[in-house]
DRENDO-1510 file (C-alpha; in Angstrom, 1 decimal, always signed):
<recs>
REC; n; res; u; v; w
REC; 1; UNK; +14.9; +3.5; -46.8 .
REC; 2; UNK; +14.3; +0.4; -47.9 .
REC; 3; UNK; +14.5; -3.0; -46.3 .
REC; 4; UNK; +14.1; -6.2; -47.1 .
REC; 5; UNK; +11.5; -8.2; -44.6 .
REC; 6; UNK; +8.7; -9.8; -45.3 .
REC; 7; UNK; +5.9; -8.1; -43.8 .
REC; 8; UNK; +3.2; -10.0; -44.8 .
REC; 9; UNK; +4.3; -12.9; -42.5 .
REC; 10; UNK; +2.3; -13.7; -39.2 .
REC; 11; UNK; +3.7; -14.4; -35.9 .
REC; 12; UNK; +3.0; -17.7; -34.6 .
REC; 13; UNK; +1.4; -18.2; -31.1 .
REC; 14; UNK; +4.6; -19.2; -29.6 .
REC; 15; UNK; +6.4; -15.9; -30.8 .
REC; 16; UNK; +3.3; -14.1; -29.3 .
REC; 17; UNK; +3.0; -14.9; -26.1 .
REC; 18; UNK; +7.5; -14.6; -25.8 .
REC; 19; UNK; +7.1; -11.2; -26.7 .
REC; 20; UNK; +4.1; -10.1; -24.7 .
REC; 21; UNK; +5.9; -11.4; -21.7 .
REC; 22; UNK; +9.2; -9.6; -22.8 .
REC; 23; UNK; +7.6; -6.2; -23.5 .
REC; 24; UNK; +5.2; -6.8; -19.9 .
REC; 25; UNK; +9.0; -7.2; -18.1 .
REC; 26; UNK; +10.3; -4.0; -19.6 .
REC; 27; UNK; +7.1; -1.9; -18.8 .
REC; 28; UNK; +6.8; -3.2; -15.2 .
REC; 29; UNK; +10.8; -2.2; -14.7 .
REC; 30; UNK; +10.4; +1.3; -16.9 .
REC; 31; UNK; +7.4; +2.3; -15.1 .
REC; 32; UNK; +9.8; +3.1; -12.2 .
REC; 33; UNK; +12.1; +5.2; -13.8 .
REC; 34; UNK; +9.5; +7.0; -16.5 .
REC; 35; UNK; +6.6; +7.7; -13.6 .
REC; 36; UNK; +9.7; +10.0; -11.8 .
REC; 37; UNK; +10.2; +11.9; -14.8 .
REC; 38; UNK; +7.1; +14.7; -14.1 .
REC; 39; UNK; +8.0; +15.3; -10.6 .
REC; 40; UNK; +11.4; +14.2; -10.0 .
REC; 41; UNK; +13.1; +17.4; -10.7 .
REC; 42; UNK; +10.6; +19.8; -7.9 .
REC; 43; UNK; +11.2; +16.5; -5.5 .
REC; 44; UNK; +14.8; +16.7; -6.1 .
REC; 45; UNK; +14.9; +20.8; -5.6 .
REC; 46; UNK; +13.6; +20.2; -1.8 .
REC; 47; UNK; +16.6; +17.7; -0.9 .
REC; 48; UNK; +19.2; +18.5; +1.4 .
REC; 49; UNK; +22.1; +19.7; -0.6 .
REC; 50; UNK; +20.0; +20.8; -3.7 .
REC; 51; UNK; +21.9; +22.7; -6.8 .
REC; 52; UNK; +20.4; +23.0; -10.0 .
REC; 53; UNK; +23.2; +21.1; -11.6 .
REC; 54; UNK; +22.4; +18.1; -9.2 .
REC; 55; UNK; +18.9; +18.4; -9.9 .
REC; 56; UNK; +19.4; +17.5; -13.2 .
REC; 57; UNK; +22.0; +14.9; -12.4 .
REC; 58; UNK; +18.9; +13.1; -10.0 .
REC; 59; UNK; +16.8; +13.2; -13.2 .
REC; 60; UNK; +19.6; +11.7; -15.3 .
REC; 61; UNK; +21.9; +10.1; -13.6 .
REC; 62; UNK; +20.5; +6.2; -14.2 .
REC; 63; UNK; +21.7; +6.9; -17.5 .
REC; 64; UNK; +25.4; +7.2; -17.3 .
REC; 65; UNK; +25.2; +3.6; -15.6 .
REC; 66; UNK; +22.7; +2.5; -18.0 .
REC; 67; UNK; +25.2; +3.5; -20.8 .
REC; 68; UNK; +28.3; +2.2; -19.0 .
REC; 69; UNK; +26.9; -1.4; -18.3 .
REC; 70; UNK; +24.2; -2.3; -21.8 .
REC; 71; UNK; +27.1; -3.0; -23.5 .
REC; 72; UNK; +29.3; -5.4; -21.1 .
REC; 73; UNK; +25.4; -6.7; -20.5 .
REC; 74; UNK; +24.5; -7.3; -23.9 .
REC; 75; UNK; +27.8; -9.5; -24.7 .
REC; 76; UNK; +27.3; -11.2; -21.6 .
REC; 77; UNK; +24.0; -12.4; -22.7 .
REC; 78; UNK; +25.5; -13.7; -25.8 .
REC; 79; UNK; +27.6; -15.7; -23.8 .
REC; 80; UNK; +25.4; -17.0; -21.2 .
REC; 81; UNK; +22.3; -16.6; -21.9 .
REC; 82; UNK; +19.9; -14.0; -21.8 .
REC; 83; UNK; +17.7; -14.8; -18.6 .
REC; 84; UNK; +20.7; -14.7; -16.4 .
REC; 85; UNK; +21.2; -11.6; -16.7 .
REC; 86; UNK; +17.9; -10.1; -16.9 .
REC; 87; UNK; +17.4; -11.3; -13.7 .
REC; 88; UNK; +20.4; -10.0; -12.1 .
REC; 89; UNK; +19.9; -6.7; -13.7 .
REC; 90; UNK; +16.1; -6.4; -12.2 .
REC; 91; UNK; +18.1; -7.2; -8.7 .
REC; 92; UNK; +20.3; -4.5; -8.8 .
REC; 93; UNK; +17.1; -1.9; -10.0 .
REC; 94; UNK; +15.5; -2.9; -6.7 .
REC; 95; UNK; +18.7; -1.7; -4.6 .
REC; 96; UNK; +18.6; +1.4; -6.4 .
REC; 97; UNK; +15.5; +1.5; -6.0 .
REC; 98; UNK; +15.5; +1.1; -2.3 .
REC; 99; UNK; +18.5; +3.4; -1.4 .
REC; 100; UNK; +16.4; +6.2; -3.4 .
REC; 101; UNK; +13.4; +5.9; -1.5 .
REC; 102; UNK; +15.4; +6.0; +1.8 .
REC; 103; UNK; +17.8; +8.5; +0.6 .
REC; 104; UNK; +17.1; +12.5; +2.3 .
REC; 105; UNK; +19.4; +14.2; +0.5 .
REC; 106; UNK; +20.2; +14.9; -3.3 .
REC; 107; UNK; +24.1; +12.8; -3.1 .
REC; 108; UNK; +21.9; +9.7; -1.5 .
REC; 109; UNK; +19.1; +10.2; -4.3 .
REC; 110; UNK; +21.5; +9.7; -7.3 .
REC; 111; UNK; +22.9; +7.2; -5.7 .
REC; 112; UNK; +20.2; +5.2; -6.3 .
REC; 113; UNK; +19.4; +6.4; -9.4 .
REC; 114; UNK; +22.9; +5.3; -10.7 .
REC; 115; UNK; +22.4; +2.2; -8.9 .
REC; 116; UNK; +18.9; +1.2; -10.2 .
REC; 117; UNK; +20.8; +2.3; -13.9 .
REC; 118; UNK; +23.3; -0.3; -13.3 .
REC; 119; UNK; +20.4; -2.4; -13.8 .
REC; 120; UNK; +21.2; -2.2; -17.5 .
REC; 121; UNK; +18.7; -4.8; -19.1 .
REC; 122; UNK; +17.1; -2.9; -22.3 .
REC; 123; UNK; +19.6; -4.1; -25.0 .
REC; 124; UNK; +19.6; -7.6; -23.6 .
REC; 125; UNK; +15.5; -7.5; -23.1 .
REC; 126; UNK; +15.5; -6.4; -27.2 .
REC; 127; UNK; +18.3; -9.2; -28.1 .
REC; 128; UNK; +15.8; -11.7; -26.3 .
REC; 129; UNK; +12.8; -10.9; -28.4 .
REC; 130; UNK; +15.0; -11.1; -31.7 .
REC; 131; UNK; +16.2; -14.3; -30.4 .
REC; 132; UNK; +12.5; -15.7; -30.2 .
REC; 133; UNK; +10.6; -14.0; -33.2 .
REC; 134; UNK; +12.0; -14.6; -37.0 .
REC; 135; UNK; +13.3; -12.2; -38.5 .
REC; 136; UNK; +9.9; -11.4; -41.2 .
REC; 137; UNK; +8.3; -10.8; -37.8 .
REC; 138; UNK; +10.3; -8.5; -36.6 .
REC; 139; UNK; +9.2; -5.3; -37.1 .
REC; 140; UNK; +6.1; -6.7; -36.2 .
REC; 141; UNK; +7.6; -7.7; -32.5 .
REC; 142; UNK; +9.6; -4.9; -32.2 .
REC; 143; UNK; +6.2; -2.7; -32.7 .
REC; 144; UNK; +4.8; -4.7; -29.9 .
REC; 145; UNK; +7.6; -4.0; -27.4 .
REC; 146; UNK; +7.8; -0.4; -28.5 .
REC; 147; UNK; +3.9; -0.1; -28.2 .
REC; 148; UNK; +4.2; -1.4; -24.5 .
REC; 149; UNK; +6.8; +0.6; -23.5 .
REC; 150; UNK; +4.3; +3.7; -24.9 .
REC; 151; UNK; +1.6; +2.5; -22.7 .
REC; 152; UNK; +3.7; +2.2; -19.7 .
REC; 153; UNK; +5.3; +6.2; -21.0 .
REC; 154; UNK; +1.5; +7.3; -21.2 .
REC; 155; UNK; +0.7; +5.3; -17.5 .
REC; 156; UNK; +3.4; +6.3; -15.7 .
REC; 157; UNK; +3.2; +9.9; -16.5 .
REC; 158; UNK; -0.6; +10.1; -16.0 .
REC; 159; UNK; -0.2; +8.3; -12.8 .
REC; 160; UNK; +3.0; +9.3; -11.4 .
REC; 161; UNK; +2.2; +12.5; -10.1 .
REC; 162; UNK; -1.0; +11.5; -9.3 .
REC; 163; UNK; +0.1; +8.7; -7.0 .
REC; 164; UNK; +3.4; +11.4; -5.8 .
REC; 165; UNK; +0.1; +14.0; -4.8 .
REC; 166; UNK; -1.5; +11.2; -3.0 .
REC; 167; UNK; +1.3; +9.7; -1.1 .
REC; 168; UNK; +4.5; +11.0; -2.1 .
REC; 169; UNK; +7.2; +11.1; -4.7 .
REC; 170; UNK; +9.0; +8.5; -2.1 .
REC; 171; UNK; +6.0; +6.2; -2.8 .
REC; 172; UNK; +6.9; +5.9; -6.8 .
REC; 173; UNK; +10.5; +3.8; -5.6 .
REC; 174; UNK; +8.1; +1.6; -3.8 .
REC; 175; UNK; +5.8; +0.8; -6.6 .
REC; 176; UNK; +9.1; +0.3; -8.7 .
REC; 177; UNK; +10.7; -2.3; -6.1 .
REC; 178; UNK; +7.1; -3.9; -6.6 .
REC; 179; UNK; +7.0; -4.0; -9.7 .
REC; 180; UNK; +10.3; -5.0; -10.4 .
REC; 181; UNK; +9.7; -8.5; -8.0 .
REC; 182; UNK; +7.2; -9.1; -10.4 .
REC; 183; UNK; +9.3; -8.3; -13.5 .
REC; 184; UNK; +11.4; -11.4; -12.3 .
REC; 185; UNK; +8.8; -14.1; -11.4 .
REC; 186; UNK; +7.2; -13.1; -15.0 .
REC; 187; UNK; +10.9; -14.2; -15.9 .
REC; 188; UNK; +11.4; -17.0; -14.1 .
REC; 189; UNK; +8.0; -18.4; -15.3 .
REC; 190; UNK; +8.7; -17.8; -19.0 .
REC; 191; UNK; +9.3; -20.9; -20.8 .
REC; 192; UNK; +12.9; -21.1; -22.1 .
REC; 193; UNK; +13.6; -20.1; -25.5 .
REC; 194; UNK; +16.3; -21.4; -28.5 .
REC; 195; UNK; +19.2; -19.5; -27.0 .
REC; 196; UNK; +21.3; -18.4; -30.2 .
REC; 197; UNK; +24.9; -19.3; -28.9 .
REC; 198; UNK; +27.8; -18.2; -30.9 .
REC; 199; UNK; +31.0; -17.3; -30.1 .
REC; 200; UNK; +32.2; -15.3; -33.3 .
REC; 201; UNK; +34.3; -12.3; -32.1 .
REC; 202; UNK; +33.1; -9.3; -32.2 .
REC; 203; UNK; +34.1; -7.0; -35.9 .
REC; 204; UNK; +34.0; -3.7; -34.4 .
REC; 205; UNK; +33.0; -2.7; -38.0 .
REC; 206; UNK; +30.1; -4.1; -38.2 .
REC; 207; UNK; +29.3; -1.3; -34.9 .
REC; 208; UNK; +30.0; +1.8; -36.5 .
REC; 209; UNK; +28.4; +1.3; -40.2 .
REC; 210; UNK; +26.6; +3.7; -41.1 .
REC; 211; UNK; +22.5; +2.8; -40.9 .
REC; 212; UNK; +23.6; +1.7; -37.2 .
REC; 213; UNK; +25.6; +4.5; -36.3 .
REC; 214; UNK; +22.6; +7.0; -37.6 .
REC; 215; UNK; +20.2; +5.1; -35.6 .
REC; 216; UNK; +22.5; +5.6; -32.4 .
REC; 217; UNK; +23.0; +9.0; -32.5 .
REC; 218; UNK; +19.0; +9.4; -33.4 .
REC; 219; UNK; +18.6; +7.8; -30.1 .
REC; 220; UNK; +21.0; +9.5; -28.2 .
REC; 221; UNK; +19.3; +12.8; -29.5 .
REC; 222; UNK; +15.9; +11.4; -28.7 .
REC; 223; UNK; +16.9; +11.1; -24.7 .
REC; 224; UNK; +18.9; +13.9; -24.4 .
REC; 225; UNK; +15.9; +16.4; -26.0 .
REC; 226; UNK; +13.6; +13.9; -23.5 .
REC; 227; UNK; +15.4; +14.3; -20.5 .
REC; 228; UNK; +15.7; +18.1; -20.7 .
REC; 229; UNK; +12.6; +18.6; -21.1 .
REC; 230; UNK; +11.4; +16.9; -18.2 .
REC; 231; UNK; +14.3; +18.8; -16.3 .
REC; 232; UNK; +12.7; +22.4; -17.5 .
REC; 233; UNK; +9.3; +22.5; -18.5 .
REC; 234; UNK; +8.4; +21.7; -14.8 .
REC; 235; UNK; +9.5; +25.1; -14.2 .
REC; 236; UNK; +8.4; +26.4; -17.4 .
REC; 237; UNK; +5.1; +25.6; -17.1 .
REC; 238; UNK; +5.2; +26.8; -14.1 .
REC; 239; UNK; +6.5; +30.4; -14.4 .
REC; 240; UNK; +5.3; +31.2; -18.2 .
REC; 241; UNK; +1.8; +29.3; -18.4 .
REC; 242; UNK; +0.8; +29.2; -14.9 .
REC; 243; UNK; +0.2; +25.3; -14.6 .
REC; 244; UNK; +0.4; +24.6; -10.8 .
REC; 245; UNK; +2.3; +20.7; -10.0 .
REC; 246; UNK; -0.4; +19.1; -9.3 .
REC; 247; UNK; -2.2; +19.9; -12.8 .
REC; 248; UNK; +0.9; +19.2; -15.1 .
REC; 249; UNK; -0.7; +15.8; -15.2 .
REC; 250; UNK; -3.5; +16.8; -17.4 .
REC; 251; UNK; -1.1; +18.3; -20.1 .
REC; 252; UNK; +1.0; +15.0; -19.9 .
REC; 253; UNK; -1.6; +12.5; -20.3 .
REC; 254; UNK; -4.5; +14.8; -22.6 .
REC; 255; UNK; -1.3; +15.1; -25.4 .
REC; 256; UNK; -0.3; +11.5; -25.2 .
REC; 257; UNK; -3.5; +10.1; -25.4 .
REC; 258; UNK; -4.4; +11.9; -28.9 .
REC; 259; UNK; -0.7; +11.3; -30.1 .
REC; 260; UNK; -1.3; +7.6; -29.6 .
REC; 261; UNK; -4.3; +8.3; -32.6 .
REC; 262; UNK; -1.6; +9.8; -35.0 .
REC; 263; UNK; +1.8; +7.8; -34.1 .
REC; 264; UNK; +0.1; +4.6; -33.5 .
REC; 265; UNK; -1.0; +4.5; -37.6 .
REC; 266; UNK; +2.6; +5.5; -38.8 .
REC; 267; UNK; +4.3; +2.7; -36.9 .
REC; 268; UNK; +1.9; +0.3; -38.4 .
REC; 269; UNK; +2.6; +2.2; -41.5 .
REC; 270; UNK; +6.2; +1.2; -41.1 .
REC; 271; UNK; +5.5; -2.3; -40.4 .
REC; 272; UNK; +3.7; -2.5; -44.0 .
REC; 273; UNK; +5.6; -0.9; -46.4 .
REC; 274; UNK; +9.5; -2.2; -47.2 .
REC; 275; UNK; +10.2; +1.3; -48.1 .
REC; 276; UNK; +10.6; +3.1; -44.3 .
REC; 277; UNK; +9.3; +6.9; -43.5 .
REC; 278; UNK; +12.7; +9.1; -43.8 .
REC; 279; UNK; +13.3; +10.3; -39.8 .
REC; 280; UNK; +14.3; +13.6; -40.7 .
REC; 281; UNK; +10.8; +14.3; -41.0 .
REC; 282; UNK; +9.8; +13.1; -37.0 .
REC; 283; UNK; +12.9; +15.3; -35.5 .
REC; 284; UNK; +11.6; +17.7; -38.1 .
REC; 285; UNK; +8.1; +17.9; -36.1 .
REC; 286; UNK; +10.0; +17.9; -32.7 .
REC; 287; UNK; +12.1; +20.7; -33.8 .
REC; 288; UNK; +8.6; +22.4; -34.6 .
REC; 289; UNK; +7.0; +21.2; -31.3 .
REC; 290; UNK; +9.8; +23.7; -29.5 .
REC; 291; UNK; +9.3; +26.7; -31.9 .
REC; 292; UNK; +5.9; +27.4; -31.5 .
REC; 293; UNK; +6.8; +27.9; -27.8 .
REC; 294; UNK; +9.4; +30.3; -28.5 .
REC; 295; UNK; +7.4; +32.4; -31.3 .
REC; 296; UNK; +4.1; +32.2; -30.1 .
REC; 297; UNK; +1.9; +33.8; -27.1 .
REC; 298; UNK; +1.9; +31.7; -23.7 .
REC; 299; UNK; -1.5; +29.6; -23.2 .
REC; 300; UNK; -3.1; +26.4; -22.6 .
REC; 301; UNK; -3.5; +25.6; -26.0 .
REC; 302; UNK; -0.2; +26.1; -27.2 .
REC; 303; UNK; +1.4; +24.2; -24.6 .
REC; 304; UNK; -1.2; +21.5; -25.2 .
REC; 305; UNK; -0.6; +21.6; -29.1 .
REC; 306; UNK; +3.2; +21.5; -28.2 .
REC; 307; UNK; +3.3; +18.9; -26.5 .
REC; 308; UNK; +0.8; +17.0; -28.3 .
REC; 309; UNK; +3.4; +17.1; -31.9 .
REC; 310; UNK; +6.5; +16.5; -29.7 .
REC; 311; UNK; +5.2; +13.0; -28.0 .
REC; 312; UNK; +3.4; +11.7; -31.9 .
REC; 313; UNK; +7.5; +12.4; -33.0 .
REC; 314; UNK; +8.6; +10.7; -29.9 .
REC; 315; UNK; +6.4; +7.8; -30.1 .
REC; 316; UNK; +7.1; +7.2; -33.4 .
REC; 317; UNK; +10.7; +7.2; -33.1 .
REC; 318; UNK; +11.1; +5.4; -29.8 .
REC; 319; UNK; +9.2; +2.2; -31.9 .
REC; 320; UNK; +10.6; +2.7; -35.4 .
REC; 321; UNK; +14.6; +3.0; -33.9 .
REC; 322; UNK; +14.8; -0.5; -32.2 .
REC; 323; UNK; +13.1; -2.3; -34.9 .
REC; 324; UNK; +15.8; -0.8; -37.2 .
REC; 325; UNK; +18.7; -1.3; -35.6 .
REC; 326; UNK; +17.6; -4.8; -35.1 .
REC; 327; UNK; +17.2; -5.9; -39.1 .
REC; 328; UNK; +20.6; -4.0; -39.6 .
REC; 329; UNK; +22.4; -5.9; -36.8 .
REC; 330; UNK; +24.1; -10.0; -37.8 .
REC; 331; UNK; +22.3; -11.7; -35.2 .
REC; 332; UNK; +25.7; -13.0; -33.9 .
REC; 333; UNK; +26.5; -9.7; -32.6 .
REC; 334; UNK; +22.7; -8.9; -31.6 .
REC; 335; UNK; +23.0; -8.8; -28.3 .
REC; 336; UNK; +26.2; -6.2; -28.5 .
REC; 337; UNK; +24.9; -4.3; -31.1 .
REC; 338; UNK; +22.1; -3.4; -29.3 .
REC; 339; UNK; +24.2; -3.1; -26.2 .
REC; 340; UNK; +25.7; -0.1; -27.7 .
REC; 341; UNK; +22.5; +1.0; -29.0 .
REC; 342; UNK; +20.8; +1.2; -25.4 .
REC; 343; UNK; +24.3; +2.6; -24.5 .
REC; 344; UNK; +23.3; +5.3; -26.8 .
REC; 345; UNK; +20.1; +5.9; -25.6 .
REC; 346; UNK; +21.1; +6.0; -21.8 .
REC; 347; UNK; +23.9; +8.2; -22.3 .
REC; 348; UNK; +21.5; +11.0; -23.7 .
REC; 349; UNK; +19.1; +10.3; -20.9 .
REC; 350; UNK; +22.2; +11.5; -18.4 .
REC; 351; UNK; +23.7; +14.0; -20.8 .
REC; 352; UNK; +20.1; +15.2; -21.1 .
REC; 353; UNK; +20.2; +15.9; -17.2 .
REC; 354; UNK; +23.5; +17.5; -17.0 .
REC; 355; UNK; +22.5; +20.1; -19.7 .
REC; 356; UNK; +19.2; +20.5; -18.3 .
REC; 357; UNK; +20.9; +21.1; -15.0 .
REC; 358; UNK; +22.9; +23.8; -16.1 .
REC; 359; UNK; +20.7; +25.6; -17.8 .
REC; 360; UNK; +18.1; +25.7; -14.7 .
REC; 361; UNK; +21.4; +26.8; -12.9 .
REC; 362; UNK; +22.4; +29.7; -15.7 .
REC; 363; UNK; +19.0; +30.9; -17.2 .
REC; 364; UNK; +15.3; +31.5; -16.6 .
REC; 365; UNK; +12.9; +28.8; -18.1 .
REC; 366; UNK; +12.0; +30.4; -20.9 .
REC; 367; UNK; +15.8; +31.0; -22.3 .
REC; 368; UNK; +16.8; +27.8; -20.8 .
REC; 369; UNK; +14.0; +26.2; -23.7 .
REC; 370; UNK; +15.5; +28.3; -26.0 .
REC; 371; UNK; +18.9; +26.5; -25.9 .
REC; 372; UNK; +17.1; +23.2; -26.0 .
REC; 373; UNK; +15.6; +24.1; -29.6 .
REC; 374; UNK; +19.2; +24.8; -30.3 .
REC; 375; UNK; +19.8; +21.7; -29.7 .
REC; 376; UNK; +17.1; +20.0; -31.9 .
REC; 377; UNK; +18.0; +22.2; -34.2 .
REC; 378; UNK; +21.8; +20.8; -34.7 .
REC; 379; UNK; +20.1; +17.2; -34.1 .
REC; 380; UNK; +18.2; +17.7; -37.6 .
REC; 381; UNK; +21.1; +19.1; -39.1 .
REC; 382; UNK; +23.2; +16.3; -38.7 .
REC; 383; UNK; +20.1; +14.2; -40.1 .
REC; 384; UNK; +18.9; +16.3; -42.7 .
REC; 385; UNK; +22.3; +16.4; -44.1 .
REC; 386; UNK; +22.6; +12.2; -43.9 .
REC; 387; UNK; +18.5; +12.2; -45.2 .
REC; 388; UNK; +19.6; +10.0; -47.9 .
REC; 389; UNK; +20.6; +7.1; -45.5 .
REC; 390; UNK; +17.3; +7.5; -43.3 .
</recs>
């Protein structure tokens, strides 16, 4: 796909050190919901009033606020400015936060997971970095604030259950109130930036043409095949490959780290080259990733080479889709259209949990990962029959 940037253009220091502090904010606040991801679903499973269906709902449930509020966020950041409501949504995240942590039952534990989702800052974080780079920078950027949130993916799920085996899962909402409070005197300290300030209204067309509307449901595929995941293959690795909870770990954070050596190179890849890498090929590999699992004998190996081609996909489309979306998107909708784009994203993430949920409730592991390929499976579909638009 081609598109028309500049990227031979250099950021200047001032757009350097904006988005630094922007993509530092974002992994400080994800690191709280993506270190819960490994262990979140076994924690959940020991609560008072534990079904498999609200399992998966603790795993998920920030997203169904998340999707709910990025969009009323994201055009309220147009209006007002985008600190404002950064700072309010980091606020909220900390009461979720908190009410998790002291919650003893499964009902109190999504609770606070919807509530720290109401913190629904990730389209308005993106539409402040477009705000302060130019737009030949901005694949350039956008790989910076993608690369962070990677680093805080890969930290968060090396050290989350680590930390969780230490001193317990309750421990992670602590770290994530910390680090949070941090997230918003990082904010506060930032030097303001040219607010872009219009007041067009909004052309609901401009939402749902087509190189936007691929790149939301690619995202909302991307979080719901995530999320499921991380709701099953606790318990798959546990039943069919023998991997106690306290060495999952090791699989996480031995296939991220070599990923990093393979996706890193095709998002700087895409940052060269006008012409963009088609995305049927990542979900392509992802789809892979799962059927290897299903076709071939249970061992280390395979899991470890399974994992290893599903998080080089994921990377590389959890960096490429935001800069996209961005470059398509007039700048005086920015901060909606990529409202509806984290909308996107968020509502996989709790869709994700639901079906993940249900199949824990319905099948074994094993078949319960068999209907997740399915679902990859109708994701490329739908891609590989728009290919000429990717």
């Amino acid at each position: 796909m081609e598109m028309n940037q500049d990227n031979s253009a250099s950021m200047q220091p001032r757009e350097i050190q904006q988005v630094l502090l922007i993509a530092l904010i974002a992994m400080l606040r994800m690191f709280g919901l993506f270190s819960l991801l490994p262990v979140i679903s076994i924690y959940a499973s020991n609560l008072d009033g534990a079904t498999p269906i609200l399992i998966g709902l603790s795993v998920g449930a920030y997203g169904l606020t998340q999707a709910l509020l990025q969009i009323p966020f994201g055009f309220f950041s147009d209006k007002i400015g985008r600190k404002p409501v950064i700072f309010f949504g980091l606020v909220i995240f900390i009461f979720g936060s908190l009410i998790s942590f002291y919650s003893e039952t499964i009902i109190g534990l999504i609770s606070g997971r919807l509530l720290q989702g109401a913190g629904a800052i990730s389209a308005t974080l993106s539409a402040l970095l477009s705000d302060v780079t130019r737009d030949s920078v901005r694949t350039k950027s956008m790989a910076i604030f993608g690369v962070g949130i990677g680093a805080s993916f890969l930290l968060s799920l090396a050290l989350g259950p680590i930390i969780s085996s230490h001193f317990g899962v309750k421990s992670l909402f602590i770290i994530a109130v910390f680090m949070s409070t941090l997230s918003i005197f990082i904010l506060v300290a930032m030097p303001n930036a040219k607010r872009l300030n219009y007041h067009a209204p909004l052309d609901m067309r401009e939402l749902v043409k087509r190189p936007i509307l691929l790149c939301n449901i690619n995202i909302f595929f991307l979080h719901l095949v995530l999320t499921v995941i991380f709701v099953i293959f606790p318990f798959m690795m546990m039943s069919e490959f023998n991997v106690s909870t306290e060495n999952q770990w090791k699989f996480y954070i031995s296939s991220l780290i070599v990923s990093l050596l393979f996706s890193g190179p095709l998002i700087m890849s895409d940052d060269r080259n006008k012409k963009k890498m088609s995305l049927v090929y990542p979900i392509a590999f992802l789809l892979f990733s799962q059927i290897v699992l299903i076709v071939g004998e249970g061992s280390s190996l395979l899991l470890f080479s399974s994992l290893l081609v599903f998080f080089i996909s994921f990377n590389y489309l959890e960096a490429t889709l935001p800069s996209r979306i961005s470059i398509f998107s007039k700048k005086e909708i920015k901060g909606a259209t990529l409202g509806v784009f984290s909308s996107c994203q968020f509502l996989g993430a709790f869709f994700g949990g639901l079906i993940g949920g249900i199949l824990i409730g319905l099948f074994e592991p094993s078949q319960a990962h068999f209907f997740l390929t399915i679902i990859i499976f109708v994701w490329f579909f739908i891609m590989f029959a728009f290919r000429k638009h990717l």
